[in-house]
Structures are given as C-alpha cells and as structure tokens.
C-alpha positions as CSV (number, residue, x, y, z in Angstrom):
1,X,80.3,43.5,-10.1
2,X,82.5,46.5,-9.3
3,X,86.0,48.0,-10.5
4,X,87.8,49.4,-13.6
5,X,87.8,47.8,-17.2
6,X,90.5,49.4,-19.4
7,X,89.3,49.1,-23.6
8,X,91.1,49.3,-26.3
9,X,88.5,51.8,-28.1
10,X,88.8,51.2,-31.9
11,X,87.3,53.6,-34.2
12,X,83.9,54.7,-35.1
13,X,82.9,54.0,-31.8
14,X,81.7,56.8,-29.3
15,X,82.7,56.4,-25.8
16,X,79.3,56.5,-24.8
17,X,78.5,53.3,-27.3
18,X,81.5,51.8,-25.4
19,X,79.5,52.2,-22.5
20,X,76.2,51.2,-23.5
21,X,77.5,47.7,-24.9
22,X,79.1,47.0,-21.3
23,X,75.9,48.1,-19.5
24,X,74.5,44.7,-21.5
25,X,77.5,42.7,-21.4
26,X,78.4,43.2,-18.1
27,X,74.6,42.4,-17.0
28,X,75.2,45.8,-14.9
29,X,73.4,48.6,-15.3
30,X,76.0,51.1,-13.2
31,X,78.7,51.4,-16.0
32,X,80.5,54.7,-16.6
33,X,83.8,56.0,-18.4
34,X,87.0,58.4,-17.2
35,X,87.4,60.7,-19.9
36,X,86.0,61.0,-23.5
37,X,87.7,59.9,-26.8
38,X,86.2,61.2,-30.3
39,X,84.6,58.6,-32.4
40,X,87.5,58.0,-34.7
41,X,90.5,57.9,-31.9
42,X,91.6,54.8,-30.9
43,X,93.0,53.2,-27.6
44,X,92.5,53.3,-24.0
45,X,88.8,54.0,-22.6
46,X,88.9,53.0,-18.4
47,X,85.2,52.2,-18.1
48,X,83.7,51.9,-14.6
49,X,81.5,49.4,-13.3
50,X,79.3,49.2,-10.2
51,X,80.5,50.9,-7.3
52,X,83.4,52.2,-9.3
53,X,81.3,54.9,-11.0
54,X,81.6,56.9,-7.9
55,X,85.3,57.1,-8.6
56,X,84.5,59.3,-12.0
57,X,86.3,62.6,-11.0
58,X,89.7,60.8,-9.9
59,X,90.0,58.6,-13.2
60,X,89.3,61.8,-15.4
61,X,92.1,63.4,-13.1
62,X,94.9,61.6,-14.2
63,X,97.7,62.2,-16.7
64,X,97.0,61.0,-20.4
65,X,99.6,60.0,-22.9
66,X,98.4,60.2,-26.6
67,X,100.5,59.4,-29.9
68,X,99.1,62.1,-32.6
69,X,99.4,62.7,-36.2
70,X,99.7,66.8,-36.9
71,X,98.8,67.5,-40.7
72,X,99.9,71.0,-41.6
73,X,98.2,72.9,-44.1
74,X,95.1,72.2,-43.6
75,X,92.5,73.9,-41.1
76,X,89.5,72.5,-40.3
77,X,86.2,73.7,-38.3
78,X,86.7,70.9,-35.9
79,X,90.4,70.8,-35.7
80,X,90.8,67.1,-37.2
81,X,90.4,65.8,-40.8
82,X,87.3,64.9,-40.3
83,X,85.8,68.3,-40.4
84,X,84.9,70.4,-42.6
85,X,87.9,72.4,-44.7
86,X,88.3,76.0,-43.5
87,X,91.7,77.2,-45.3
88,X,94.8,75.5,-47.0
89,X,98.3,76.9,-47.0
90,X,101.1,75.8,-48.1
91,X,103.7,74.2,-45.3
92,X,106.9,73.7,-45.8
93,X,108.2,73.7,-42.7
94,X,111.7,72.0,-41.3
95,X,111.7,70.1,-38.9
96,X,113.3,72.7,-36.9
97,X,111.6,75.2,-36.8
98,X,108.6,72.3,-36.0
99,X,110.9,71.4,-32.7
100,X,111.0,75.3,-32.2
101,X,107.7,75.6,-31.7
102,X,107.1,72.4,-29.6
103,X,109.4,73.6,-27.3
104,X,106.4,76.9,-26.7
105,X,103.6,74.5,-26.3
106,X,105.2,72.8,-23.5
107,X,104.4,73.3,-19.7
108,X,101.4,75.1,-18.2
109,X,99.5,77.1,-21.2
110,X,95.7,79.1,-21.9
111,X,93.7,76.4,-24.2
112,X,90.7,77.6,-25.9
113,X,88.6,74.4,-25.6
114,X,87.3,73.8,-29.7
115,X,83.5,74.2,-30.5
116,X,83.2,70.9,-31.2
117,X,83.4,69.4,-27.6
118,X,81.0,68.7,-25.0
119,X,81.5,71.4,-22.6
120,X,78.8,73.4,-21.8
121,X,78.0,77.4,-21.8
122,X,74.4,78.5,-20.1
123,X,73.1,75.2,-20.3
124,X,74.5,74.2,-24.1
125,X,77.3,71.6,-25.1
126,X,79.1,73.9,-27.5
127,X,79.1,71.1,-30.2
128,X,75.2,71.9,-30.2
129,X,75.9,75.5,-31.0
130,X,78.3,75.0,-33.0
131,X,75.8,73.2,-35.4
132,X,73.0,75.5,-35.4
133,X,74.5,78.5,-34.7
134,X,78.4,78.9,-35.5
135,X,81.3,79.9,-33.1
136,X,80.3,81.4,-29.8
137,X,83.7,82.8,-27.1
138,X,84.7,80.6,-25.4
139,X,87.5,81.5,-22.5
140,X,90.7,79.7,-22.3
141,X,91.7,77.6,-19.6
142,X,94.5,76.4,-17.9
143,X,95.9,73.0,-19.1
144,X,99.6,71.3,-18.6
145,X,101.5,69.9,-21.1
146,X,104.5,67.6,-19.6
147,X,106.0,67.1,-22.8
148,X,105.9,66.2,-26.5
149,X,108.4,64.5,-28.5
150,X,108.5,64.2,-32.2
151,X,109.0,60.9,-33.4
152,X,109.0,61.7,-37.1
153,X,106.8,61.9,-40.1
154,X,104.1,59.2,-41.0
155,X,102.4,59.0,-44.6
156,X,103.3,63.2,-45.1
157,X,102.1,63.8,-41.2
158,X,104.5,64.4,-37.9
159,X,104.0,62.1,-35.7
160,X,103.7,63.9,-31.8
161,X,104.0,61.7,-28.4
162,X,102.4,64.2,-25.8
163,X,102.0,63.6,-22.3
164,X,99.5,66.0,-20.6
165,X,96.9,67.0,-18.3
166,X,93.3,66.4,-17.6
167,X,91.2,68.2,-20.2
168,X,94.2,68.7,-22.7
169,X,92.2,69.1,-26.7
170,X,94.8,67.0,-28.1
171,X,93.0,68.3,-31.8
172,X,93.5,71.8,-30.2
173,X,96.9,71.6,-29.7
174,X,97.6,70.5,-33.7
175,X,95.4,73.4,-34.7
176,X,97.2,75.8,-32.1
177,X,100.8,74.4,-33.1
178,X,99.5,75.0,-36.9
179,X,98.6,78.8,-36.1
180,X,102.0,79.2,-34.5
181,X,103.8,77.9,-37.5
182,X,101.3,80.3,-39.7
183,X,100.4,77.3,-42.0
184,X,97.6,75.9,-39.9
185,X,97.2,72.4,-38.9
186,X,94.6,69.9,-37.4
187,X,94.7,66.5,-36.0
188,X,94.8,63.2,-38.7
189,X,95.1,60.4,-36.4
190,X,94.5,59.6,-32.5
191,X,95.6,57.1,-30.3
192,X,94.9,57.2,-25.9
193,X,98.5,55.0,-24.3
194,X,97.9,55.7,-20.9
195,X,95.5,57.4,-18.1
196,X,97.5,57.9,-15.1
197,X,99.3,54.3,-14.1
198,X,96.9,52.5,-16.8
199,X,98.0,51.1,-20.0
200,X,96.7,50.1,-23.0
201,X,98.9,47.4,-23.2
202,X,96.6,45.8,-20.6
203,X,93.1,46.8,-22.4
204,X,90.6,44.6,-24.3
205,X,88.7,45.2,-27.4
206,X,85.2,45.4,-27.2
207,X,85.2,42.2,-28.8
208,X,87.2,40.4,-26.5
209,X,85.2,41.2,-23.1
210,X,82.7,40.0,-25.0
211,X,83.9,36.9,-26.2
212,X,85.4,36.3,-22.3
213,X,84.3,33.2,-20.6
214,X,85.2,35.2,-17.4
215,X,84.1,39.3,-17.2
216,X,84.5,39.7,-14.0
217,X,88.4,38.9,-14.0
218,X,89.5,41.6,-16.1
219,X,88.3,43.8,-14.2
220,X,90.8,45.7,-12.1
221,X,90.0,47.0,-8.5
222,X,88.8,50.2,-7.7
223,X,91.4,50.8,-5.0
224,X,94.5,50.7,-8.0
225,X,93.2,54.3,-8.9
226,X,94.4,55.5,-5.2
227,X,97.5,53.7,-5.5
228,X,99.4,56.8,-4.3
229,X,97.5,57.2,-1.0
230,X,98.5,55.2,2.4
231,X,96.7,52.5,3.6
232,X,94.3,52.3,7.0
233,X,92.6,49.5,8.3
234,X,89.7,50.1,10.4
235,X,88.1,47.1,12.6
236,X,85.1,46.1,14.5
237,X,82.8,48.8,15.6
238,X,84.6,51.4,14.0
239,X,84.0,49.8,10.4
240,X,80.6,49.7,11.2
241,X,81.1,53.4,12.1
242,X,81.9,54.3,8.5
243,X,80.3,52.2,7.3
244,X,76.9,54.0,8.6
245,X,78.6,57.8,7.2
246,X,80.0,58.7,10.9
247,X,83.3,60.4,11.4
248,X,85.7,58.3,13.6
249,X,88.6,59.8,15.8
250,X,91.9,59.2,15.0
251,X,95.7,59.8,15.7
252,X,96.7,59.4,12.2
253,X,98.8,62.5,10.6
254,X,96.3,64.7,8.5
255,X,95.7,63.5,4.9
256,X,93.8,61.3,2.3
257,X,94.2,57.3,3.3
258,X,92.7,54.5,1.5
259,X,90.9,52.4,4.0
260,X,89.9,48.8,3.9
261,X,87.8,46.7,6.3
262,X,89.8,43.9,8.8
263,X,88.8,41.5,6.2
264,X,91.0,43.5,2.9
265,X,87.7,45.0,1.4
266,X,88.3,48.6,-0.3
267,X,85.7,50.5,2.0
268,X,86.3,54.4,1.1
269,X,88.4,57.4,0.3
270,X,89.1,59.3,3.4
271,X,90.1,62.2,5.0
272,X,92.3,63.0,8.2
273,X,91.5,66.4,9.3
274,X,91.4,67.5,13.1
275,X,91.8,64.4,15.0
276,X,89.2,62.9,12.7
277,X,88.6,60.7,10.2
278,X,86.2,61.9,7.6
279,X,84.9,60.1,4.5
280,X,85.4,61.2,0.9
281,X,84.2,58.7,-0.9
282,X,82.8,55.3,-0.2
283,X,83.0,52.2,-2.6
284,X,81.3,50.0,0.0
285,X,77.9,48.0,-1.2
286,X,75.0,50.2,0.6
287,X,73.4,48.3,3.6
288,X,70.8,49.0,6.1
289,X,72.9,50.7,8.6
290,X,72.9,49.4,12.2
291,X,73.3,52.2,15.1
C-alpha cells in the first residue's frame, strides 16, 4: 500500500495520533505526515503511506493556505488561546489601520519561530525548554507570505485567509501582527485548506477511512506530488538499470523528470545532469537487484 491520504484533522488530535491510528488501520507500518498541525487546529493532514514516506521533504515543501482567527488583546506564552495569559490590553483598533498592517506582513519576512514548536537547538525541541526552563534566543528565519486577506470579524475575532510558505507559524504571525498594532494578539482558531495542489475538500475524517470498505482507493498516487515535473519513460534494460541505483545516459535537456517504467509504474524522481540521468528519489518496491 503506497501513496498520499489527505485527513481532515479535527481537533484534539496531534498529528502524530493521526498517524499512529493509520499505522493500524492501514495494516501498514510505513505511515508518515507532510507538515505538523497543533492539536486544536483543524483541516488538512497529507499522511504518507508505504513507499510514499520517502516523499516527506517535497510534501512539507509546498504552499499552505490556512483560514485564522486573530484575537487582539490578549498575549499568550504560546501565541494561541490555549496558553497561558501573558498581558491584556485594550484593542480598539479599525479595521484600517488592521488592513495597514497586513499590508507589512506580506511577502518575504524574518519569523522568530515561537517556543512552543518542535524545532530543535543543540539537541532540544524548544517546546521541551520552554517547559523546564523558559525562553531561550531563537534566530529568525526567512519565511514568505503570498498574501492575507481579511474576511471580517467572527464572534469579536478577525478572521485572516493567509496563503504562505513552508514553515510559516501561522500563531506567530497573530502574535507578530498584535505587536505591530501595540495591543498584542494570538491565534483563537485554526483551520489547514490546502498544501500545494491538495485540498481539503477532497480529505476524510479519521472516522471515515476507518469506516471505508475500500482504504486503498482513497489513496492518491505518489507521483501527483511531482505534478509540475515532465514525464520520462524508461524501458527494458535501462529500467532495470535504475532500478539497481545506476545512472543511465541520456539526451534529455538538464532537469528533474518524473519517470515511470514501460508498463505506467511511478519508478523515481530524477535528475538530468551532464548527459546523465541520475536518481533523486526512488518510489519503486526494493527487489534483489539483477546485474
């Protein structure tokens, strides 16, 4: 069983306890997931299955789309309401000067990733040091925001549609947007859209795989995620070649190619480089290799 499951992640569940349900409904012990949602956020999880594990690093890659709640006046020590209360101020602010200051948090910025994530520094996820220890410094890195639209205000909260890059705190961007307006401000609500072409539209509950009379039919092939590459097809002894991790020679202009056996199977993620063709990554099924 290999390829992409997209799940609708519903709250109170970590994305590792998305996983870890799979592993057992799924009967498949290789199961994976393309970029972490906090317990309480909702929507879109892509988990990876079999062979598709090995595709990690381009699923957490793509673009994410988010629809946020931004409560102002409150600060929080982990940037959402579910933390512990640091300061309140008032915040009456317009909508504006809100729209001002959107406009500033847009494009390629400096993010200060939050103590409370999973990153690590010498060794320790900084949510570990954050509980024994406090706030550690933590250097900012490069993010991009595409763009965020506000689409009004929700039960006292502005509602934000943000489309960004990998890595993008979503609950770091409310808190940063807060200090800008100089009322402070954390994240009340979370829900994932999208991951690069992928929907959640198109995901399934927990519940629902489970419930399936068919598993294997939702899931989506691994190839989609290279949608963007060309397509080779290699043949006869030169499958066989790559298939056994040699480089083959070829006349094709210099790039990455998604390449597929004579028969349509996804074999591997490739590279043209120098009149060769070079493997990436493979999504083959391992065999004993015949020279």
């Amino acid at each position: 069983m290999n390829g992409l499951l997209l799940i609708d992640k519903q709250p109170d569940w970590t994305s590792n306890d998305v996983v870890a349900k799979m592993r057992g409904v799924l009967r498949e012990r290789r199961v994976g997931h393309a970029g972490t949602l906090d317990p309480m956020a909702t929507g879109l999880l892509v988990v990876l299955v079999g062979r598709a594990t090995r595709a990690s690093q381009y699923a957490e890659a793509q673009r994410k789309h988010y629809l946020a709640r931004l409560r102002l006046g409150l600060t929080t020590d982990t940037q959402d309401i579910w933390g512990r209360t640091v300061r309140e101020r008032p915040a009456d602010i317009s909508e504006d000067r809100l729209r001002e200051v959107l406009r500033s948090f847009t494009g390629e910025i400096a993010q200060v990733p939050p103590m409370y994530s999973a990153i690590k520094v010498n060794g320790r996820k900084l949510y570990d040091i954050a509980r024994r220890s406090g706030e550690i410094e933590r250097q900012p890195r490069p993010i991009t925001v595409h763009a965020i639209e506000l689409l009004g205000r929700e039960d006292g909260d502005w509602v934000l549609d943000i489309r960004c890059s990998k890595g993008t705190y979503v609950r770091t961007l409310c808190h940063d947007i807060g200090e800008a307006l100089g009322c402070g401000g954390c994240m009340s609500a979370l829900r994932r859209l999208e991951v690069g072409a992928f929907s959640v539209d198109n995901a399934r509950t927990v519940a629902e795989v489970e419930a399936a009379e068919d598993r294997e039919a939702l899931l989506i092939p691994t190839d989609r995620l290279f949608a963007d590459r060309p397509r080779l097809t290699v043949k006869g002894a030169a499958e066989q070649k790559l298939r056994c991790g040699n480089a083959l020679r070829s006349d094709t202009a210099p790039g990455e190619y998604r390449v597929y056996a004579e028969n349509g199977d996804f074999l591997a993620l490739c590279r043209v480089e120098d009149g060769r063709l070079l493997t990436v990554k493979s999504f083959f099924e391992v065999e004993t290799c015949r020279n």
